[in-house]
C-alpha positions in Angstrom: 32.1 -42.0 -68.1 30.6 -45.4 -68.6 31.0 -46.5 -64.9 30.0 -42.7 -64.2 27.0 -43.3 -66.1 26.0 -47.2 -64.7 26.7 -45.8 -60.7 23.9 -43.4 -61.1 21.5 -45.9 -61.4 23.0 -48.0 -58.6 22.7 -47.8 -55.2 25.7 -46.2 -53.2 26.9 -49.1 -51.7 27.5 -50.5 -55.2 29.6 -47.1 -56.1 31.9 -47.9 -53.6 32.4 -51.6 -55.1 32.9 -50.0 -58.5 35.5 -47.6 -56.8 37.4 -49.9 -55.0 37.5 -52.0 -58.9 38.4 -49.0 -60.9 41.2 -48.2 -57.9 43.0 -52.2 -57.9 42.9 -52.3 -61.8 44.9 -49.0 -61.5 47.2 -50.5 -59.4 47.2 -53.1 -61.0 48.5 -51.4 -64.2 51.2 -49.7 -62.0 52.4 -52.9 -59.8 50.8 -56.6 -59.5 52.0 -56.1 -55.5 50.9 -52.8 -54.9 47.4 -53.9 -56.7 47.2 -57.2 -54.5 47.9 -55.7 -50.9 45.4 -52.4 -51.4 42.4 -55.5 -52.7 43.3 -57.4 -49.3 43.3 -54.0 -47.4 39.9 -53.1 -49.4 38.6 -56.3 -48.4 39.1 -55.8 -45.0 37.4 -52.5 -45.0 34.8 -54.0 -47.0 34.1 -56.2 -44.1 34.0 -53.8 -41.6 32.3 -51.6 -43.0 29.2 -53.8 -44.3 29.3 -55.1 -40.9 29.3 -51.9 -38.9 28.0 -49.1 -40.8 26.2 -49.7 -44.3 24.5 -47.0 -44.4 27.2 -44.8 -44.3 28.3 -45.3 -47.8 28.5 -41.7 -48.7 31.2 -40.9 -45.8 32.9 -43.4 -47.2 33.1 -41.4 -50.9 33.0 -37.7 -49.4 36.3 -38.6 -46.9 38.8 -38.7 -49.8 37.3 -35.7 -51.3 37.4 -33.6 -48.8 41.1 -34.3 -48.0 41.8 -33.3 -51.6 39.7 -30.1 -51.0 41.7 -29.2 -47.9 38.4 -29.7 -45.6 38.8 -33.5 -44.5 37.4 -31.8 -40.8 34.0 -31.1 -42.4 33.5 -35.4 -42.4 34.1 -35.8 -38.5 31.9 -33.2 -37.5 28.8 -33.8 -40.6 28.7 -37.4 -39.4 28.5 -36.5 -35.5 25.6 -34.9 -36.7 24.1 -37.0 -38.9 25.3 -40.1 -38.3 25.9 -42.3 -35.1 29.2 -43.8 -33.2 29.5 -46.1 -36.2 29.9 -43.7 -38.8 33.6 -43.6 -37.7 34.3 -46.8 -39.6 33.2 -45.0 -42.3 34.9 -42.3 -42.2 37.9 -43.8 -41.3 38.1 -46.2 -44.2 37.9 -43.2 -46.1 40.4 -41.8 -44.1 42.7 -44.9 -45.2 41.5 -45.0 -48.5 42.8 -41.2 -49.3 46.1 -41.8 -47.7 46.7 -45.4 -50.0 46.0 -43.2 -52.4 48.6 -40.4 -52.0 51.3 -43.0 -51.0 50.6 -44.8 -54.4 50.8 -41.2 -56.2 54.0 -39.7 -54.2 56.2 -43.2 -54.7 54.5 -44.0 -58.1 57.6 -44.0 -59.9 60.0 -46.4 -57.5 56.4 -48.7 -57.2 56.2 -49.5 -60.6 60.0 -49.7 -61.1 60.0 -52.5 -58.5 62.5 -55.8 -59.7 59.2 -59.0 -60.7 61.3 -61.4 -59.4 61.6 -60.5 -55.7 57.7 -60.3 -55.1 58.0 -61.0 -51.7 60.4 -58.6 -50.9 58.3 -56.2 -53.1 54.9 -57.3 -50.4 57.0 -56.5 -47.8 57.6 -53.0 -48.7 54.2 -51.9 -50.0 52.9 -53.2 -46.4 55.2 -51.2 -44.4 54.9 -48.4 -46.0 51.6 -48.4 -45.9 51.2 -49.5 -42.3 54.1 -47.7 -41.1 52.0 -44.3 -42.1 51.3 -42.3 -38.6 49.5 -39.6 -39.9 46.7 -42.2 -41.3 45.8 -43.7 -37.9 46.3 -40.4 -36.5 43.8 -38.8 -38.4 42.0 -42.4 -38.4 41.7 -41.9 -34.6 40.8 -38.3 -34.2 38.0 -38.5 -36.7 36.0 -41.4 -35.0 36.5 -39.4 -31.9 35.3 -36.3 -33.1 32.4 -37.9 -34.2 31.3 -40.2 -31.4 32.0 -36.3 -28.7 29.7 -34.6 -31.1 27.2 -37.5 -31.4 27.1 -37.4 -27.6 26.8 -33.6 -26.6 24.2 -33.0 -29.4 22.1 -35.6 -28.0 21.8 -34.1 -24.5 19.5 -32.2 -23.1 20.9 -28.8 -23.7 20.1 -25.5 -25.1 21.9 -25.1 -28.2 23.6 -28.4 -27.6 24.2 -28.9 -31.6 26.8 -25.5 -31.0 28.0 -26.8 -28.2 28.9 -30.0 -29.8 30.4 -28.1 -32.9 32.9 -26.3 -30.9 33.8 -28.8 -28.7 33.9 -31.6 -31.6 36.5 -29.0 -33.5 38.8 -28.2 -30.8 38.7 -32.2 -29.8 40.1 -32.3 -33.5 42.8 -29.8 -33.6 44.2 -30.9 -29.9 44.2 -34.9 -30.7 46.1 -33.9 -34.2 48.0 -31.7 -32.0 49.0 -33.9 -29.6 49.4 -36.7 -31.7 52.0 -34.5 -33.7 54.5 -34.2 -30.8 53.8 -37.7 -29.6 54.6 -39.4 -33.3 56.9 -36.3 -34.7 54.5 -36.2 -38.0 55.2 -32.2 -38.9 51.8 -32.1 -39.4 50.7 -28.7 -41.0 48.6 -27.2 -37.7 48.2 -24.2 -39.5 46.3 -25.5 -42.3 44.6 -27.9 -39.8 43.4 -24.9 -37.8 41.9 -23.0 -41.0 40.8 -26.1 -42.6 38.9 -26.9 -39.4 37.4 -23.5 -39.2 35.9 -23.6 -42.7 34.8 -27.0 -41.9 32.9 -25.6 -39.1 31.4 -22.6 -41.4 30.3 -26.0 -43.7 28.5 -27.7 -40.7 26.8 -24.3 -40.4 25.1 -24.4 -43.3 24.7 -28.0 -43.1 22.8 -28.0 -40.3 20.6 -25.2 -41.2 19.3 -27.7 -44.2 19.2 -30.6 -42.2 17.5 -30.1 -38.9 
């Protein structure tokens, strides 16, 4: 409630420092590996992020949320709106940030019961997994293309271009997951992608109704 209370007064950017903090100190409390590895990965995002898109800080927050809603779809096609080619870096360390997450939460048990004194061994393992994650750069790579097609087509000369855009943004989505689910043999849930898209798409709706 405290950090709650200090963000509001703070400029986005900061919450996300705070975030990333409160996040390794959880780790930390869980595994001193696990807690290191996520700070180096955080750094890197850190870097690319305040290097590539700044201003971008609320993807950044809204990405993991919406993938615990069910509507991670709704980020690819707001910031193809609203943002530009470099909001993908945003959203895709959100992307990465939600799926560190949920590997920390489904394996928190065998994490934290890891031996102290093989710490290299225990590096190695929290790397892998985490690299070795396909559905993360999957959903890493169809994002930022979703939003650089939409940012294109909405930005041309078109009547109703911004629905154009829309449409072809979502099926861009639901064909690079789908493809990308055969390719790397993720069992993806294309079901739930396909709704979860289409309320997405209901969302950028309204969303643009307000904004332009």
């Amino acid at each position: 409630i405290i950090v709650a209370l200090i963000c509001s007064f703070l400029p986005t950017n900061i919450i996300i420092v705070f975030a990333a903090a409160y996040v390794v100190l959880h780790m930390y409390a869980l595994s001193i590996e696990c807690a290191i590895v996520v700070l180096l990965i955080f750094v890197l995002m850190f870097v690319l992020y305040f290097r590539f898109s700044p201003r971008d800080s609320v993807a950044v927050l809204l990405t993991p949320i919406c993938f615990a809603l069910k509507i991670p779809y709704t980020m690819p096609l707001a910031m193809g709106f609203v943002g530009s080619p470099m909001s993908a870096v945003s959203v895709a360390s959100g992307t990465i940030v939600y799926y560190i997450l949920k590997y920390v939460k489904d394996n928190a048990t065998q994490l934290g019961n890891m031996e102290s004194d093989s710490a290299v061994t225990n590096f190695k393992y929290v790397v892998d997994s985490i690299i070795d994650n396909k559905a993360m750069f999957l959903m890493s790579i169809a994002f930022a293309a979703t939003i650089i097609l939409v940012y294109m087509i909405k930005r041309l000369s078109l009547d109703h271009s911004w629905k154009i855009a829309l449409g072809v943004g979502a099926i861009a989505d639901i064909l690079i997951i789908f493809i990308g689910d055969l390719s790397l043999d993720i069992n993806a849930n294309l079901g739930a992608t396909i709704l979860g898209t289409i309320v997405s798409v209901l969302i950028i709706i309204v969303l643009q109704f307000f904004v332009f």
